[in-house]
N, C-alpha and C positions, 0 to 999 in steps of 0.2 A: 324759392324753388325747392323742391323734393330733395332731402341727402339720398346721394348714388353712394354703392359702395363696390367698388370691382375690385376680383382677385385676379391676379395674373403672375404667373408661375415663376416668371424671372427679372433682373434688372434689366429693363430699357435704357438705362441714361448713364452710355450711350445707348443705340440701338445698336446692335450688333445683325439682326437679319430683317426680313420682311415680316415677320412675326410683332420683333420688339416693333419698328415703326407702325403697325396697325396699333400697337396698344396707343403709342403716343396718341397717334391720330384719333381715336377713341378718347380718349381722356381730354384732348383739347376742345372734339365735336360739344362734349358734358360739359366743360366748362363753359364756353362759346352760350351753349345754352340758359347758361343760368343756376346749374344744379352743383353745390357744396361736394366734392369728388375727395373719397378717401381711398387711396392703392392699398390692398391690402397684397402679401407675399409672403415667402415663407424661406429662411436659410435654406430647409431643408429641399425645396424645388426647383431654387435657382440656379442655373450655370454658371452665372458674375455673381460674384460676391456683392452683399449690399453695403460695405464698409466704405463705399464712395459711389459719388451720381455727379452724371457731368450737368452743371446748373442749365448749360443752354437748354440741353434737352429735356431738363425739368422744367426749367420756363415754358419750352413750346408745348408740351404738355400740359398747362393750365397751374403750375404750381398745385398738382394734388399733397392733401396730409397723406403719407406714410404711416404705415403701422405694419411691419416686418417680425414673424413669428417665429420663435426661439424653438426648433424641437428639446425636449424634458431627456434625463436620463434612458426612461419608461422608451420612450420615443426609438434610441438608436438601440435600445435593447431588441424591442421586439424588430426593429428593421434588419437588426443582423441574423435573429434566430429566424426570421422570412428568407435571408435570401438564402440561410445556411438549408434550409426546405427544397428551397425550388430549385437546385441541382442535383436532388433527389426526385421530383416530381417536377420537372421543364412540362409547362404548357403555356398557351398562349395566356397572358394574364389578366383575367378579367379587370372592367373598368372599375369594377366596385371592390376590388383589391385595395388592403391599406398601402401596399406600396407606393400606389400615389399619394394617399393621403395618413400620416401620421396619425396614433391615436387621439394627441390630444389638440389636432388641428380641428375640427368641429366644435368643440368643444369652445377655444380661445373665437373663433371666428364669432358665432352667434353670441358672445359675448362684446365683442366689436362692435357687431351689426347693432347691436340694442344703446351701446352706448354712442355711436356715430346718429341713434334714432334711422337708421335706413329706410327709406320707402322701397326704394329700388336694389338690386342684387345683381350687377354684373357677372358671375361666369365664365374665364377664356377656359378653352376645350374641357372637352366629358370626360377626361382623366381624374377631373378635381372636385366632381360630380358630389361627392360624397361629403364636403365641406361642407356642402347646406342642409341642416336637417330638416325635419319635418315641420316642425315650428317656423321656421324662418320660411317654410315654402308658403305657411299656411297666412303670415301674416306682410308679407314684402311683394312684391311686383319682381317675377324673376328673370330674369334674360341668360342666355348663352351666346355668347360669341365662336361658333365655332372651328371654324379657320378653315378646319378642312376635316375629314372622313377617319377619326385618329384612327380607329381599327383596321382599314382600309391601310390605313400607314403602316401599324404595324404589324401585319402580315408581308407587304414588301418589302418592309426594310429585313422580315425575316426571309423570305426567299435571296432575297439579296446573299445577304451575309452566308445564309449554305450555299450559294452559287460562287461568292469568291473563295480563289486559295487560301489556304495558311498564311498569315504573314509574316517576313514582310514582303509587299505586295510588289509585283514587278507588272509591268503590261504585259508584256510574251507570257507570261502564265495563266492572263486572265483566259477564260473560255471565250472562244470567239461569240458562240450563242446570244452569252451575257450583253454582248453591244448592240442586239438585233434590236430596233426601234418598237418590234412588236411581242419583246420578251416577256410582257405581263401578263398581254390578252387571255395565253394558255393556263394560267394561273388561278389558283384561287384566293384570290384577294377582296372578297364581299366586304362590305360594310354589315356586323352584325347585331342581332335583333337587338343585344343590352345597348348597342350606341342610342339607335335608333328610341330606345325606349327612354331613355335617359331624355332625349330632346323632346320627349312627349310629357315628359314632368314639368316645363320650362314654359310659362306663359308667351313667350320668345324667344323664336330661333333666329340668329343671326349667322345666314350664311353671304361666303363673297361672292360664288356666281350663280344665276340664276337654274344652273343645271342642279348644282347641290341643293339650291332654295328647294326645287320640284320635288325632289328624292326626297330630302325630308319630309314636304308638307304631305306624299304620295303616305310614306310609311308610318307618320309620326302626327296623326291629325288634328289631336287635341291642342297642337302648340301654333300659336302664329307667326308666319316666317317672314321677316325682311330678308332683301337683298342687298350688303351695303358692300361695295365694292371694292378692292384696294386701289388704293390711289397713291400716287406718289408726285412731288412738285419739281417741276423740269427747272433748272436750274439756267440761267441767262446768259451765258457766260462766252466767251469769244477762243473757238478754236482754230487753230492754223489747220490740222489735218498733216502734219510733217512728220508725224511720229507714229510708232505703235499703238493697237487701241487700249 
């Protein structure tokens, strides 16, 4: 079968939210399938450190090869003279910003991809967009996994953040407003066009519900959209019901 090669920004093993277990789950559907799966990641993206993986959830992950990207001197240089920038120039930060991605992560990646032989090119979110060049679009089968709306994300979580106090955070200081169920609606929080165009470079969009599949296939035409779901395994187990949930 075809070598896959998916990047995914952070350690899963363990999983620590609903993100890491979609990767797992992804990675075992590839194997399950038949297709040689290599994780590719990066120091510089992950929240967990890659200096240890818990084995079970590597197993149920299909036992993918690893291949974890070192950022260069070069690397944390230019990433400090960036962020020492943008508290002179704060705007929302474009997806094609190297702050997601390192200089010489494109770079080491399409070198990966050629010696893994790739057919295929997994993608988690359009923040990392930038990792695949032109060549690699030109000659692999590309997919995105996109989880959810990042831009859409980060506009909330920036409304957010100017709606809460100074910290540290008390509840009697929060704004009552802040807990209104329909605090967003008034808001401007679009999904914009660079998202949207990014998933239009990507022979497949992978979104998890069918509302997102639409929006994409609506704005982003060139690209074809699965719907694959999250799912998660209910576990068998016998409770009393005598205690706290």
């Amino acid at each position: 079968m075809a070598p896959v090669l998916v990047f995914f920004p952070h350690n899963p093993f363990p999983p620590r939210s609903g993100t890491h277990r979609r990767c797992i789950e992804i990675l075992a559907a590839l194997r399950e399938a038949g297709h040689p799966v290599t994780l590719a990641s990066s120091e510089y993206t992950s929240e967990t450190k890659w200096d240890s993986i818990s084995q079970t959830d590597y197993l149920a992950a299909g036992s993918p090869t690893l291949q974890i990207h070192t950022p260069t001197r070069g690397d944390w240089r230019y990433n400090h003279y960036w962020h020492l920038a943008q508290r002179y120039f704060p705007r929302r930060i474009p997806l094609s910003s190297l702050s997601f991605v390192l200089p010489s992560m494109p770079r080491w990646f399409e070198r990966l991809a050629q010696t893994v032989r790739a057919d295929t090119i997994l993608i988690n979110y359009a923040f990392y967009d930038r990792i695949v060049s032109q060549r690699l679009r030109a000659v692999t089968n590309t997919l995105m996994d996109m989880h959810d709306f990042v831009t859409s994300y980060q506009a909330r979580y920036q409304i957010l953040k100017n709606a809460l106090p100074p910290p540290p955070l008390a509840p009697e200081r929060v704004p009552p407003a802040l807990l209104a169920e329909m605090f967003f609606d008034s808001r401007d929080a679009r999904v914009t066009a660079e998202e949207y165009g990014i998933y239009n470079t990507y022979r497949h969009t992978i979104a998890i519900t069918p509302q997102d599949g639409a929006l994409v296939q609506e704005h982003a035409p060139q690209t074809r959209v699965a719907v694959i779901p999250m799912t998660f395994p209910i576990p068998n187990i016998a409770n009393t019901y005598d205690g706290a949930a």
